[in-house]
TIVODO-487398 format. One record per atom (N, C-alpha, C, CB): residue in three letters; atom name; x negated, y negated, z. Coordinates in Angstrom, 2 decimals, padded with zeros to 5 digits. Glycine has a CB too. Example, Ala and Ser with C-alpha at 12.3 -4.5 7.8 and 13.67 -1.06 7.14 Angstrom:
2
+------+------+---------+---------+---------+
| code | site |      c1 |      c2 |      c3 |
+------+------+---------+---------+---------+
|  ala |    N | -013.19 |  005.69 |  007.80 |
|  ala |   CA | -012.30 |  004.50 |  007.80 |
|  ala |    C | -013.20 |  003.30 |  007.80 |
|  ala |   CB | -011.31 |  004.47 |  009.05 |
|  ser |    N | -012.85 |  002.25 |  007.08 |
|  ser |   CA | -013.67 |  001.06 |  007.14 |
|  ser |    C | -012.90 | -000.03 |  007.87 |
|  ser |   CB | -014.08 |  000.60 |  005.72 |
+------+------+---------+---------+---------+
//
This chain:
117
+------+------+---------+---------+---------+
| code | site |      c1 |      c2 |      c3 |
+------+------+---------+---------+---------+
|  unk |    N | -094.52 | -067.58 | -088.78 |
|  unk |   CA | -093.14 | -067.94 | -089.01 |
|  unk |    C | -092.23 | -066.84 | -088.50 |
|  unk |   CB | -092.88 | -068.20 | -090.49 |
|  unk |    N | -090.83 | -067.09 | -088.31 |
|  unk |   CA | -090.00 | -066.19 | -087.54 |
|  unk |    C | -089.12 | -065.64 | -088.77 |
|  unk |   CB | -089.11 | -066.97 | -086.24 |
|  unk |    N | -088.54 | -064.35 | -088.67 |
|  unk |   CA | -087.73 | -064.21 | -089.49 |
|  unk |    C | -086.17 | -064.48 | -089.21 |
|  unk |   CB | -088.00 | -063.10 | -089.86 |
|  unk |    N | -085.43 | -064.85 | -090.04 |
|  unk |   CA | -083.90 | -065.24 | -089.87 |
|  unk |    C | -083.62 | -063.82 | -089.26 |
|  unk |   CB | -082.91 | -065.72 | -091.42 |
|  unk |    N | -082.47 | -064.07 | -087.44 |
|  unk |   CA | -082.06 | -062.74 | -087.31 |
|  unk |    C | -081.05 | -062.55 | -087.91 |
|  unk |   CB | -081.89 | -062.30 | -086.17 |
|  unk |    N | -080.08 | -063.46 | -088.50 |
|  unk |   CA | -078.63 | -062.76 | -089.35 |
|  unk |    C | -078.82 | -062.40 | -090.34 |
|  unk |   CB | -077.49 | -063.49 | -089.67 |
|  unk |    N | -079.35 | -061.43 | -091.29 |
|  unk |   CA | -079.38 | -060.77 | -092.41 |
|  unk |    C | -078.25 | -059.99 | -093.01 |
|  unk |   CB | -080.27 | -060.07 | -092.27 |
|  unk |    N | -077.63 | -060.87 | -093.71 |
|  unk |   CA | -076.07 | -060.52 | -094.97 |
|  unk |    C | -076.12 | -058.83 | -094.91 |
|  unk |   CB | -076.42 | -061.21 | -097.26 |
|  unk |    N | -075.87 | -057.98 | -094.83 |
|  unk |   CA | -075.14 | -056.82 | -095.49 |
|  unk |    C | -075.93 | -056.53 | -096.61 |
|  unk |   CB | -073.64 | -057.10 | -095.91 |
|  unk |    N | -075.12 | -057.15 | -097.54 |
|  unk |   CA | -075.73 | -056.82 | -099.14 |
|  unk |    C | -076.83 | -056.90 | -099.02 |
|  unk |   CB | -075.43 | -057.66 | -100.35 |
|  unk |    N | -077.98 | -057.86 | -098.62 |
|  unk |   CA | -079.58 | -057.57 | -098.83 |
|  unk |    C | -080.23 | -056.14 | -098.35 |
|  unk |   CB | -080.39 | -058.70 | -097.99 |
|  unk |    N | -079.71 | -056.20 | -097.26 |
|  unk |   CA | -079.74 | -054.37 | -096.43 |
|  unk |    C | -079.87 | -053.07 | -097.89 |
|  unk |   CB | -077.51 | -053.95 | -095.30 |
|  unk |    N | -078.70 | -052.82 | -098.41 |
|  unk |   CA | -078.78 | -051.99 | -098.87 |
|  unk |    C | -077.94 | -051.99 | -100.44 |
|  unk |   CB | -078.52 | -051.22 | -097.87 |
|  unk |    N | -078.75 | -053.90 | -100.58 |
|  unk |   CA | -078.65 | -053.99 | -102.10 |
|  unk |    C | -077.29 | -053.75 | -102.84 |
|  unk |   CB | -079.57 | -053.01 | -102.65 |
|  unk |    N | -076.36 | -053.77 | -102.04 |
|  unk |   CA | -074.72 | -053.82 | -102.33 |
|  unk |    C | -073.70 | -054.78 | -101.94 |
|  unk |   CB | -074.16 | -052.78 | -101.81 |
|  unk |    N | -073.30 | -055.56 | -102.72 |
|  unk |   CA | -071.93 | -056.10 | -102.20 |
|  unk |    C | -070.27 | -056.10 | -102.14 |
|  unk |   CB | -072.02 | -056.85 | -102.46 |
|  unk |    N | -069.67 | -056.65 | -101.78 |
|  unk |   CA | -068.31 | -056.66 | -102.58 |
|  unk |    C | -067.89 | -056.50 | -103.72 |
|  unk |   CB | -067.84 | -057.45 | -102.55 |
|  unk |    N | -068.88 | -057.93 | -104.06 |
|  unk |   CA | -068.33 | -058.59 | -105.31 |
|  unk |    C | -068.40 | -057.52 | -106.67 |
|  unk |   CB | -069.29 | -060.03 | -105.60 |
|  unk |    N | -067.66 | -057.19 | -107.28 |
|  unk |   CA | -068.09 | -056.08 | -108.18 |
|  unk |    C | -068.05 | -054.36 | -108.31 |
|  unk |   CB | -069.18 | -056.32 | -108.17 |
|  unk |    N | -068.42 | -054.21 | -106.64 |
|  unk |   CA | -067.98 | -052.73 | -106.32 |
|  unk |    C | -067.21 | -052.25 | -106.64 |
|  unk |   CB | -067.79 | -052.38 | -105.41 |
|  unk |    N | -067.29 | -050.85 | -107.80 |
|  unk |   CA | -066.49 | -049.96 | -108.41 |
|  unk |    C | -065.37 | -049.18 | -107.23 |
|  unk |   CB | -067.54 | -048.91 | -109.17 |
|  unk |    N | -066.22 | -048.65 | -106.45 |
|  unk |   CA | -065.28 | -047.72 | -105.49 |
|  unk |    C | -064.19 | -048.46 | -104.51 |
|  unk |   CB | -066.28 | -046.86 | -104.49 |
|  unk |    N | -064.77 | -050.17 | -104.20 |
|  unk |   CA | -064.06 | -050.78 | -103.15 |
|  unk |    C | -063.12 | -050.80 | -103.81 |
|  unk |   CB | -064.41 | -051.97 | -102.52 |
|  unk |    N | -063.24 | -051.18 | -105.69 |
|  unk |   CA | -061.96 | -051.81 | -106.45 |
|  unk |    C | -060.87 | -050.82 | -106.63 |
|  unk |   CB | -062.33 | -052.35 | -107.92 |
|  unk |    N | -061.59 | -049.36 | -106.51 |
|  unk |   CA | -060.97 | -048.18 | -106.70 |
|  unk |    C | -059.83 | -048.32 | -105.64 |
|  unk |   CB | -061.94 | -046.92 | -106.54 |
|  unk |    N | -060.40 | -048.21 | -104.31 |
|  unk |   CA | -059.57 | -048.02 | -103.10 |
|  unk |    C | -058.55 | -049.22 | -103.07 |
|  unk |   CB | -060.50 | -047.97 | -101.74 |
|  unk |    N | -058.68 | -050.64 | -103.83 |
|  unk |   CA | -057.53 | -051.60 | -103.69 |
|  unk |    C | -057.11 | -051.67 | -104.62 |
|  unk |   CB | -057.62 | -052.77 | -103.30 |
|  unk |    N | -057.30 | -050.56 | -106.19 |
|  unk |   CA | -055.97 | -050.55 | -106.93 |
|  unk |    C | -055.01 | -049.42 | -106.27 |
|  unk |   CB | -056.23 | -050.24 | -108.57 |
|  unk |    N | -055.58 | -048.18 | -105.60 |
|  unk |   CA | -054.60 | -047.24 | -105.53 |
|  unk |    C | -053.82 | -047.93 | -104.07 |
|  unk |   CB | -055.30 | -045.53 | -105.44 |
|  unk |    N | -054.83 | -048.58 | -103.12 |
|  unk |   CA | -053.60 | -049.52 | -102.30 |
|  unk |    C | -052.73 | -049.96 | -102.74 |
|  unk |   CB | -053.81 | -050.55 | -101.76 |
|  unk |    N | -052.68 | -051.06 | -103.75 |
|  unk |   CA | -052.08 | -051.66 | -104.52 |
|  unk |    C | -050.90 | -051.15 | -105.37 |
|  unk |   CB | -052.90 | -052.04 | -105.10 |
|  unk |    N | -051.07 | -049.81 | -105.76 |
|  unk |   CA | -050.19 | -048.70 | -106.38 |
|  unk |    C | -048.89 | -048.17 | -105.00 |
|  unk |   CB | -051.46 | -047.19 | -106.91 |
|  unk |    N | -050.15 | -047.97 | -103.95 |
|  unk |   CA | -048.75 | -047.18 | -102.91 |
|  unk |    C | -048.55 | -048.54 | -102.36 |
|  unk |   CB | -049.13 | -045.67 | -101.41 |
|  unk |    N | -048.31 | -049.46 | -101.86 |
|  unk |   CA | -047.83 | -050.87 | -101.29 |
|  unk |    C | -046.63 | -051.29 | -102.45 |
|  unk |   CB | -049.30 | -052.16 | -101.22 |
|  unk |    N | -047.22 | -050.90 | -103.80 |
|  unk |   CA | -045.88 | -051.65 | -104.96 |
|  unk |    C | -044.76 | -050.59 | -104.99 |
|  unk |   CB | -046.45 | -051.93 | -106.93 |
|  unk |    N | -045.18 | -049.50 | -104.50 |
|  unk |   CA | -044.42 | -048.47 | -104.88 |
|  unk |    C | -043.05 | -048.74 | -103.59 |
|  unk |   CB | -045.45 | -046.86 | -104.86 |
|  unk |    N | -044.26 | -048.93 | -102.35 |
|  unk |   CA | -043.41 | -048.96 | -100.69 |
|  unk |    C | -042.49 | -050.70 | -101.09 |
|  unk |   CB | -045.12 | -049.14 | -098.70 |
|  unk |    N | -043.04 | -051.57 | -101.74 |
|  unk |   CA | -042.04 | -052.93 | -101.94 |
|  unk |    C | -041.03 | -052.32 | -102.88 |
|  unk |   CB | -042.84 | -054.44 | -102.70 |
|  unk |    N | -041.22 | -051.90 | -104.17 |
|  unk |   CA | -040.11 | -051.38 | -104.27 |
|  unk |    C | -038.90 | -050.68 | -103.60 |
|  unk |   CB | -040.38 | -050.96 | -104.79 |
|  unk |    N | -039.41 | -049.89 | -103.23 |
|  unk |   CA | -038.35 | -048.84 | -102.24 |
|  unk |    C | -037.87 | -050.13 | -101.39 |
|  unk |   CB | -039.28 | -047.29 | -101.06 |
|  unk |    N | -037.97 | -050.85 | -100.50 |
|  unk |   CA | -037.61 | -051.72 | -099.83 |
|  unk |    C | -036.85 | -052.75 | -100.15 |
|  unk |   CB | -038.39 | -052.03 | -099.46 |
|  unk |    N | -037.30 | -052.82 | -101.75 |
|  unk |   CA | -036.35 | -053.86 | -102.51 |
|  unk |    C | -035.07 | -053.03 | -102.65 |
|  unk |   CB | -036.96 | -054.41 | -104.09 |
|  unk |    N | -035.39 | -052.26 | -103.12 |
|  unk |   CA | -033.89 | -051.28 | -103.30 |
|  unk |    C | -032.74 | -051.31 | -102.42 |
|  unk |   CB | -034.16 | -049.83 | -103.19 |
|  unk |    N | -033.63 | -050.62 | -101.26 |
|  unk |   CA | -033.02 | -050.38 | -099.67 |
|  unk |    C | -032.24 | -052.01 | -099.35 |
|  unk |   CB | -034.66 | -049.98 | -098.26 |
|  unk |    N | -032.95 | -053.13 | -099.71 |
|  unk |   CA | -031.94 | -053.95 | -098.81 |
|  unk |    C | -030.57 | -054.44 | -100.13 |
|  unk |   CB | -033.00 | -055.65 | -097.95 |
|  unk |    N | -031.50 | -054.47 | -101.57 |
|  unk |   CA | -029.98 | -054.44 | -102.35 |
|  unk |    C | -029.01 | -053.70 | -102.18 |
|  unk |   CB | -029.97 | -054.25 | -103.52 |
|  unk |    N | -029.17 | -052.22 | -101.58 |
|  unk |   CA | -028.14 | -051.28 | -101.50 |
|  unk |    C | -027.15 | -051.60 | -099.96 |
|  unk |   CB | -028.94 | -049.70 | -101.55 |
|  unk |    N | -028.22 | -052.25 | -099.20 |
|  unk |   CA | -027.38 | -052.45 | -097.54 |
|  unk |    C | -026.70 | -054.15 | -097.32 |
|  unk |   CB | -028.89 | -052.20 | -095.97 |
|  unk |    N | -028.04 | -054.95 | -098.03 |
|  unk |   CA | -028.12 | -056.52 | -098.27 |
|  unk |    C | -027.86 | -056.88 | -097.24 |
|  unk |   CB | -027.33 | -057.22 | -099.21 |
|  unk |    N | -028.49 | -056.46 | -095.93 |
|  unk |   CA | -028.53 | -056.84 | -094.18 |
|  unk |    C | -029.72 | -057.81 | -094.37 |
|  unk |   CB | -028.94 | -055.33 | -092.85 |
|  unk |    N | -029.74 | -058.53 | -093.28 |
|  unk |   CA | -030.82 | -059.48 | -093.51 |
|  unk |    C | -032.18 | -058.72 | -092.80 |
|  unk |   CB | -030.42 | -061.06 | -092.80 |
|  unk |    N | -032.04 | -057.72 | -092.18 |
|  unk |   CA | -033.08 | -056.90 | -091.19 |
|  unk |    C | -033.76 | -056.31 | -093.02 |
|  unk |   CB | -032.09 | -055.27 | -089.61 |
|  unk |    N | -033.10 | -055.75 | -093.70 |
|  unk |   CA | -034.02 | -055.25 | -094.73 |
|  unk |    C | -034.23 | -056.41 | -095.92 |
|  unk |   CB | -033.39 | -053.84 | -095.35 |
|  unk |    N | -034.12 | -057.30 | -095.61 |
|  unk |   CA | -034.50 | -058.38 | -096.28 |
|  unk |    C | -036.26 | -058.79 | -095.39 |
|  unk |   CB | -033.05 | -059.65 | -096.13 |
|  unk |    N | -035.84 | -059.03 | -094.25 |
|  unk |   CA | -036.76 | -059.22 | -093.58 |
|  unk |    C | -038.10 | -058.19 | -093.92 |
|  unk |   CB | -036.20 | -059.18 | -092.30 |
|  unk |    N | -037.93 | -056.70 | -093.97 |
|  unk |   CA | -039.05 | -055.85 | -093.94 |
|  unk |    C | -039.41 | -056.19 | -095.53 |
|  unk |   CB | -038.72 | -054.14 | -093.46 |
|  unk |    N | -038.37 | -056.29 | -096.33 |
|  unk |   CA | -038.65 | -056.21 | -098.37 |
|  unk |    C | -039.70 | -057.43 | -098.12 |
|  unk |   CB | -036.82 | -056.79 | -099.92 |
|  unk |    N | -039.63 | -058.55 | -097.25 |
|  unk |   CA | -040.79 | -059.18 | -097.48 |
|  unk |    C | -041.86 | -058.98 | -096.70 |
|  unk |   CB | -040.60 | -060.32 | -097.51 |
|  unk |    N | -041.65 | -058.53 | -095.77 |
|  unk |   CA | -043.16 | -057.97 | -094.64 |
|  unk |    C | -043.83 | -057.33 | -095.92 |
|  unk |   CB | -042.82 | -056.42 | -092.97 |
|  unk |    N | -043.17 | -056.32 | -096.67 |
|  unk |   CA | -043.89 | -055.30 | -097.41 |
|  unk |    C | -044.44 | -055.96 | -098.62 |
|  unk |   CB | -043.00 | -054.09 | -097.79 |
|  unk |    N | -043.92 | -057.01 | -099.08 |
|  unk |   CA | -044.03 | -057.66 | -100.41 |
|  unk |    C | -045.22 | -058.72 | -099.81 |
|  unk |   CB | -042.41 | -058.41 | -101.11 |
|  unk |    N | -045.62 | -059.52 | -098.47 |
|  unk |   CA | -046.55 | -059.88 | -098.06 |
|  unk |    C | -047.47 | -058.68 | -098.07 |
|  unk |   CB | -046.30 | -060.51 | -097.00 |
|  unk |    N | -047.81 | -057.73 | -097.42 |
|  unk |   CA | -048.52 | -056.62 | -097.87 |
|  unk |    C | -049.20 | -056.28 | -098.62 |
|  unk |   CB | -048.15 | -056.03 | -098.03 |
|  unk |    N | -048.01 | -056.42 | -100.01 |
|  unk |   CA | -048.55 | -056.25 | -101.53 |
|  unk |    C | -049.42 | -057.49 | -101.55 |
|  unk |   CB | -047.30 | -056.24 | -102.86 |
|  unk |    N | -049.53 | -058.57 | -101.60 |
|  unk |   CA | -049.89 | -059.81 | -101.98 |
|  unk |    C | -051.81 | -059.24 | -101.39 |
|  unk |   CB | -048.76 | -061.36 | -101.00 |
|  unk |    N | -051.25 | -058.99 | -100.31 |
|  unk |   CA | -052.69 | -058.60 | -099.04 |
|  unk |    C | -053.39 | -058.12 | -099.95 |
|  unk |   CB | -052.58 | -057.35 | -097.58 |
|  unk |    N | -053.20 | -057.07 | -100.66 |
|  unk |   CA | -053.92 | -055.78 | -101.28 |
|  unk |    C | -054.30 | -056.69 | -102.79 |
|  unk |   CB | -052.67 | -054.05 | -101.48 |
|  unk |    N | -053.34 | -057.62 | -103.45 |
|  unk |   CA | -053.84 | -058.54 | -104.46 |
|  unk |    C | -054.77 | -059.74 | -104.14 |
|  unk |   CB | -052.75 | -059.05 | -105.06 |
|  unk |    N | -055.18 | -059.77 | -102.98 |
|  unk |   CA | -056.27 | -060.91 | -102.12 |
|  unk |    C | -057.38 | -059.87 | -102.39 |
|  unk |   CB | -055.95 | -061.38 | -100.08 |
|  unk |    N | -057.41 | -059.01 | -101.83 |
|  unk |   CA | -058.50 | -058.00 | -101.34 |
|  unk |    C | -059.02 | -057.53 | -103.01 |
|  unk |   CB | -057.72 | -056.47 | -100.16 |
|  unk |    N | -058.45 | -057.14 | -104.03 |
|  unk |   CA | -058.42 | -057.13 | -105.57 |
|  unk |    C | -059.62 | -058.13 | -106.29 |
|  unk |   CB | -056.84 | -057.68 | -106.05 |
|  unk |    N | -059.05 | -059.56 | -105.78 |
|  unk |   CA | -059.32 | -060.81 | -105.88 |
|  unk |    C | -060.56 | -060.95 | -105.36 |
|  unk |   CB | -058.42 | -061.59 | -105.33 |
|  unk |    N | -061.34 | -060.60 | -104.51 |
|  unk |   CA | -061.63 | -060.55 | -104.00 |
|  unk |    C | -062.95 | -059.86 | -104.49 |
|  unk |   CB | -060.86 | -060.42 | -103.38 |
|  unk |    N | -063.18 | -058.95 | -104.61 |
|  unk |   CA | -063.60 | -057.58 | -105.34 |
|  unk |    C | -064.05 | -058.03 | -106.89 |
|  unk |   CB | -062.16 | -056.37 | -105.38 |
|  unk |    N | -063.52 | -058.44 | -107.45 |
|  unk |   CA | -063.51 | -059.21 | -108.36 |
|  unk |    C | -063.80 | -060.58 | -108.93 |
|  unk |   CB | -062.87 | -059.07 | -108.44 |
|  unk |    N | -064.05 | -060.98 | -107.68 |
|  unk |   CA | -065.28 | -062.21 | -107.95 |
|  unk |    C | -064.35 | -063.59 | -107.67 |
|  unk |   CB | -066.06 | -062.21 | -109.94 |
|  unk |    N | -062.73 | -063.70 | -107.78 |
|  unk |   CA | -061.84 | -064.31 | -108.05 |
|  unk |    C | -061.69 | -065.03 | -106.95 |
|  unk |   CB | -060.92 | -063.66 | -108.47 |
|  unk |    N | -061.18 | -064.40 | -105.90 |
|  unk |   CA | -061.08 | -065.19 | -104.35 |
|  unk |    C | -062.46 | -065.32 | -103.76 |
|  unk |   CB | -060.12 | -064.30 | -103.14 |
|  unk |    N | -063.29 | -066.41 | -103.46 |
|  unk |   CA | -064.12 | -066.26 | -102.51 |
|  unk |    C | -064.18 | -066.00 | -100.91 |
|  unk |   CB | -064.56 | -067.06 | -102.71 |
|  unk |    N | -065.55 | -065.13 | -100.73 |
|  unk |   CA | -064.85 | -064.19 | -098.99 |
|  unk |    C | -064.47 | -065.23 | -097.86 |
|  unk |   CB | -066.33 | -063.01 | -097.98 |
|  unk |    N | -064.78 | -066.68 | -097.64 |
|  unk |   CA | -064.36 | -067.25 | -096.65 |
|  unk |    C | -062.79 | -067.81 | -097.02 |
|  unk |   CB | -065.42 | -068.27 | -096.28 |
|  unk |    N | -062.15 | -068.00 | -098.08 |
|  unk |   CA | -061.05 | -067.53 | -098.48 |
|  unk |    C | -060.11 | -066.56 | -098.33 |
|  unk |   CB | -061.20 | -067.48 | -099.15 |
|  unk |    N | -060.57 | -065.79 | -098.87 |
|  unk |   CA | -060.04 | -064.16 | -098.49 |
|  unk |    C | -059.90 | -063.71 | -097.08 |
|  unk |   CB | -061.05 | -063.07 | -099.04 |
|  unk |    N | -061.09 | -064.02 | -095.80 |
|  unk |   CA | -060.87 | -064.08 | -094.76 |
|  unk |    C | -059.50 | -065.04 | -094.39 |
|  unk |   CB | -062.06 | -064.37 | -094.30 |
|  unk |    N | -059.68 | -066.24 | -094.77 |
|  unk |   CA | -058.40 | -067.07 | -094.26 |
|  unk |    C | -057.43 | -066.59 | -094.38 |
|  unk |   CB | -058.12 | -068.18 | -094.72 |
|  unk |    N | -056.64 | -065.87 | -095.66 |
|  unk |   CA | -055.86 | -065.66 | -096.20 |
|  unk |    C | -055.51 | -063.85 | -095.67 |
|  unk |   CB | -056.24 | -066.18 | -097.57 |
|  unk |    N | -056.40 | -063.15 | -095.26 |
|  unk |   CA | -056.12 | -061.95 | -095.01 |
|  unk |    C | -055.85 | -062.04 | -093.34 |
|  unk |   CB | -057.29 | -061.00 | -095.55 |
|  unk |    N | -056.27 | -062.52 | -092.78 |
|  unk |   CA | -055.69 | -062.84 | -091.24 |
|  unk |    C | -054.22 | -063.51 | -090.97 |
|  unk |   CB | -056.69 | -063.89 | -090.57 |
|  unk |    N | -054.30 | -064.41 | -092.32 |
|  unk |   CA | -052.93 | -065.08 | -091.93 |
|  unk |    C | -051.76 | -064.23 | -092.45 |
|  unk |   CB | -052.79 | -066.62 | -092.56 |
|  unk |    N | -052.22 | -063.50 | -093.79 |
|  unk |   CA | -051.18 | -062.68 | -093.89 |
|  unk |    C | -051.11 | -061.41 | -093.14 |
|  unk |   CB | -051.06 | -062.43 | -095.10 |
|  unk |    N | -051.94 | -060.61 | -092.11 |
|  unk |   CA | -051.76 | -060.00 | -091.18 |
|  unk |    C | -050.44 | -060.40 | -090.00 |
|  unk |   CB | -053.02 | -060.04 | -090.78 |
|  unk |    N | -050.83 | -061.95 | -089.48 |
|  unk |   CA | -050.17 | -062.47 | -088.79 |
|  unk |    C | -048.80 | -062.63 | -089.53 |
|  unk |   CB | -050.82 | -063.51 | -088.36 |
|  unk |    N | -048.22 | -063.21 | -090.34 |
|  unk |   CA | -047.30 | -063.25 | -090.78 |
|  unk |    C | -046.56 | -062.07 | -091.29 |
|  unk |   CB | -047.49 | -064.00 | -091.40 |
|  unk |    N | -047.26 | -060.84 | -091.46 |
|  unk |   CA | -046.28 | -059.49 | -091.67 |
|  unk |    C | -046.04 | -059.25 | -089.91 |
|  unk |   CB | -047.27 | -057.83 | -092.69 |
|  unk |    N | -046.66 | -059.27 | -088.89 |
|  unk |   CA | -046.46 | -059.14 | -088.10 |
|  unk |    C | -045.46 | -059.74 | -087.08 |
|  unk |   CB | -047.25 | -059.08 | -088.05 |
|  unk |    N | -045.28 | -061.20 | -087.69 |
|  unk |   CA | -044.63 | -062.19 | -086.83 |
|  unk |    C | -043.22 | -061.52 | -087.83 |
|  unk |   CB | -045.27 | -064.20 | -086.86 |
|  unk |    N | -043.19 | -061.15 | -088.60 |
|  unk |   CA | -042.19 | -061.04 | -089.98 |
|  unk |    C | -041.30 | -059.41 | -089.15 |
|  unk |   CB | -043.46 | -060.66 | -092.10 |
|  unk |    N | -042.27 | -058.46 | -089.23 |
|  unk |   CA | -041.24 | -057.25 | -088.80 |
|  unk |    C | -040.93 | -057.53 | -087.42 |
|  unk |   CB | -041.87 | -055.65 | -088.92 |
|  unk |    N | -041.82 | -057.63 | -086.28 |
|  unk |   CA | -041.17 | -057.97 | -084.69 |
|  unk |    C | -040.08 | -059.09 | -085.12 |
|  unk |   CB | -042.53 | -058.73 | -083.35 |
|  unk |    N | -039.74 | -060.11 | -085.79 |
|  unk |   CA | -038.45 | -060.87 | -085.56 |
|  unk |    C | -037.15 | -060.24 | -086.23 |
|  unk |   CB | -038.62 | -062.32 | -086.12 |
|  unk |    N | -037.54 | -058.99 | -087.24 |
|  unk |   CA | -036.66 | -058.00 | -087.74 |
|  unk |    C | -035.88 | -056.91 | -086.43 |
|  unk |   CB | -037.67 | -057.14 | -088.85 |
|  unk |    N | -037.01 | -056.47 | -085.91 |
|  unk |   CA | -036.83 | -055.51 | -084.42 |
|  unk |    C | -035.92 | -056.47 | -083.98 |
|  unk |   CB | -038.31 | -055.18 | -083.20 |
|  unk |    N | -037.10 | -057.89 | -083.12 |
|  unk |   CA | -036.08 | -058.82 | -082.08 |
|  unk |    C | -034.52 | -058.90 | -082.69 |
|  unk |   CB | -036.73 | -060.61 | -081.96 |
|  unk |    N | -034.32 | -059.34 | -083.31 |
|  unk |   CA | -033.19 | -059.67 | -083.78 |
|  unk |    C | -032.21 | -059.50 | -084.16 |
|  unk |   CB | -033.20 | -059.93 | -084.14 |
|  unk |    N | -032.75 | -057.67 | -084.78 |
|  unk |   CA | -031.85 | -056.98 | -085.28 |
|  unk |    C | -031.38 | -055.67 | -084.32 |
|  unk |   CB | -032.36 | -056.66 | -086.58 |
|  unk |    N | -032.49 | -055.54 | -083.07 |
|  unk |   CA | -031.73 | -054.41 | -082.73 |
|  unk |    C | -030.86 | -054.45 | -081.51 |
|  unk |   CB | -032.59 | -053.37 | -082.60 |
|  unk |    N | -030.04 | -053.62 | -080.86 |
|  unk |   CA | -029.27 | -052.86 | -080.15 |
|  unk |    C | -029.63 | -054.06 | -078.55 |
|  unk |   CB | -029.84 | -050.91 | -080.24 |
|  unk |    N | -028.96 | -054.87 | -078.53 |
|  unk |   CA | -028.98 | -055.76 | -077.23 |
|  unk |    C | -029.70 | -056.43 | -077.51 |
|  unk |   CB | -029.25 | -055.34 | -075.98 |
|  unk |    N | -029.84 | -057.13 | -079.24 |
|  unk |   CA | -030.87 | -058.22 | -079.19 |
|  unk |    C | -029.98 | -059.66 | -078.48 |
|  unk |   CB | -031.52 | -058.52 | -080.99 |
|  unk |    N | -031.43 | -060.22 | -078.25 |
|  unk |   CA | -030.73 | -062.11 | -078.02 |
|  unk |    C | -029.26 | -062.48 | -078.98 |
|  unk |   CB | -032.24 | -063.56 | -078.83 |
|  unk |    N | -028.05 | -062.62 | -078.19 |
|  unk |   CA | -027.26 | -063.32 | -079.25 |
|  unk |    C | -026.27 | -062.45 | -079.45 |
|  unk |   CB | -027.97 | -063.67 | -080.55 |
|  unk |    N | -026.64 | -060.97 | -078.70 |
|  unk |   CA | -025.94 | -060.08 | -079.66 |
|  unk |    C | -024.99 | -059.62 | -077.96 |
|  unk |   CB | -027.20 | -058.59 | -080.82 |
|  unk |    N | -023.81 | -059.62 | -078.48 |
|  unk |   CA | -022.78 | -060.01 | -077.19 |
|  unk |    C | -022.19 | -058.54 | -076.80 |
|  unk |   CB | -021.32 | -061.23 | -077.69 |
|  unk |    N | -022.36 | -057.34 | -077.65 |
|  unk |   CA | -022.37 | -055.85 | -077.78 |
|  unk |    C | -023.17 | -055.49 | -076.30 |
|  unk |   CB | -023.26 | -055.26 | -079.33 |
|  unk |    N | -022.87 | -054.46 | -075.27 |
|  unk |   CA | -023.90 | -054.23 | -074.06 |
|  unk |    C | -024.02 | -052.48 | -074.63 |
|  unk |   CB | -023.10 | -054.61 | -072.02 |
|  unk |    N | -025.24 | -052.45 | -074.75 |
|  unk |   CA | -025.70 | -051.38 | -075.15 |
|  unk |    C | -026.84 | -050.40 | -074.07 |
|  unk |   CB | -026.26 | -051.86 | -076.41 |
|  unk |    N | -026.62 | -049.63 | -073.51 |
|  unk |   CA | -027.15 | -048.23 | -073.07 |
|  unk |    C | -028.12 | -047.74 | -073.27 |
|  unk |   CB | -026.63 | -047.39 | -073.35 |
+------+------+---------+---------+---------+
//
């Protein structure tokens, strides 16, 4: 008989996600500096209330969410072909989220009738 060549991770060296003390370690203190960075951001756009820092308060607040998937995750809660879905798309969407902040907001964007240097 042949042996299966894709062999999981965890059988290797008897460890997984699910449960791991240190992974959970590293996505509460994510979780700590990401709430700390949404805050500050929340602040920043109540104090300016431009829509460019509206735009980043949620790039960053998607972020946070990221780091509560990955938690989830760790924890038995989200399952990983889940968590994959959900961690790519929210990659993509912080990404599509700050470039339309840049596009839009800066110095000779589309729309913006100012000729800038």
């Amino acid at each position: 008989m042949t042996q299966p060549i894709a062999v999981p991770l965890s059988t290797l060296d008897g460890r997984s996600v699910e449960g791991s003390l240190p992974l959970l370690a590293v996505a509460v203190v994510a979780g700590i500096g990401t709430g700390t960075l949404f805050a500050v951001s929340v602040v920043a756009y109540r104090r300016r209330r431009e829509t460019q820092y509206r735009l980043i308060a949620l790039a960053v607040g998607v972020l946070l969410f990221r780091s509560v998937v990955g938690a989830g995750t760790i924890l038995g809660i989200v399952p990983m072909p889940v968590h994959h879905f959900l961690e790519y798309s929210l990659d993509f969407s912080i990404a599509a989220i700050v470039l339309y902040a840049v596009y839009t907001h800066a110095p000779g964007a589309v729309g913006d009738d100012t000729a800038s240097d």
